[in-house]
C-alpha positions, 0 to 999 in steps of 0.5 A: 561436360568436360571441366576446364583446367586453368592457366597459370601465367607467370610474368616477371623479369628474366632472372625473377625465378618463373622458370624455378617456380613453374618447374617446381609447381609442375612437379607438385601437381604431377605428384598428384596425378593432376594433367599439367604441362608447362610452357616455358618461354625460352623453348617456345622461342626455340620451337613455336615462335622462332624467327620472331624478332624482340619488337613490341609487335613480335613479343606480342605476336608470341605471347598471343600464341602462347596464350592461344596454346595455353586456351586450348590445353586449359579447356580440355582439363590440363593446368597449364604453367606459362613461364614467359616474361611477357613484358606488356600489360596490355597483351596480358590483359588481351589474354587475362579477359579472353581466357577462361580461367587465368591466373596472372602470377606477378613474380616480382624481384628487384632487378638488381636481385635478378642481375645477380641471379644471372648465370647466363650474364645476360644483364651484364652483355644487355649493359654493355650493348651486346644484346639489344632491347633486353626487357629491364635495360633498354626495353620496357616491362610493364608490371602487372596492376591486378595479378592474382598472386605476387610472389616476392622471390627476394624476400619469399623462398621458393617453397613459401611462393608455391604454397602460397599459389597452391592456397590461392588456387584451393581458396579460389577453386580454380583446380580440375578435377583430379583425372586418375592415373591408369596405373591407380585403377587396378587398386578401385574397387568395383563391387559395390556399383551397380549395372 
């Protein structure tokens, strides 16, 4: 039987540090030959769910989507990092209690720290009226009650939030089972099984 892999669902502010996160988190696990691939929400914008509009019922129909990706990554082994703003508690829920191994990551900053962490200046067009219903301005975020793991980027580095989710994942056994590379096989030693 196939083991699971898990999701990890990074929710947060734009500017929290979720895509740093789960690029660097992305990295670790390729380090050590795990199966993983990250979901980020501004290319799953650009290819999954383009057209969609930034409506509650829009930005829900794109978390579901995500989260249906994720589903079935997850159940064939892989980690699967989601890096996406999901900004309602319910459709996170939905997911959290529809999946099967799900970890909810709450990465947490001021939304102060995350204006000034905005190269892009999108808080800045968002408070002037250039963007509407920005998540943190003039649309809601409902932070998570219960996640798994909160990374305080404002007061935690990077490496501090990623060892604490990687301690969390090993306490809790949520990592697969390592799969070995190809290019490792040739160093096994066969000798000693028997046919």
């Amino acid at each position: 039987m196939k083991q699971n892999g898990v999701i990890l669902w990074l929710t947060g502010l734009s500017g929290a540090g979720k895509t740093t996160i789960a690029q660097r988190l992305e990295n670790k696990f390729q380090e050590q030959a795990y199966l993983v691939e990250l979901l980020d929400g501004d290319v799953i914008r650009q290819n999954l769910s383009q057209g969609l509009s930034f409506t509650k019922e829009d930005r829900d129909i794109n978390v579901r989507r995500v989260g249906y990706v994720a589903n079935l990554l997850s159940r064939n082994g892989i980690i699967v990092i989601v890096s996406l703003i999901s900004p309602y508690r319910a459709v996170r829920d939905e997911l959290r209690y529809s999946s099967k191994n799900f970890v909810e990551i709450y990465v947490n900053a001021p939304i102060e720290v995350c204006e000034a962490r905005d190269v892009k200046g999108l808080y800045a067009k968002a408070r002037n009226g250039q963007i509407k219903s920005f998540t943190g301005i003039d649309h809601p975020y409902e932070e998570p009650l219960n996640p798994h793991i909160t990374c305080y980027t404002a007061k935690e580095t990077i490496d501090e939030s990623i060892a604490k989710i990687i301690n969390w994942l090993e306490k809790a056994n949520q990592l697969p089972e390592l799969v070995i590379p190809i290019n490792s096989r040739e160093n096994l030693n066969f000798s000693s099984l028997r046919i």
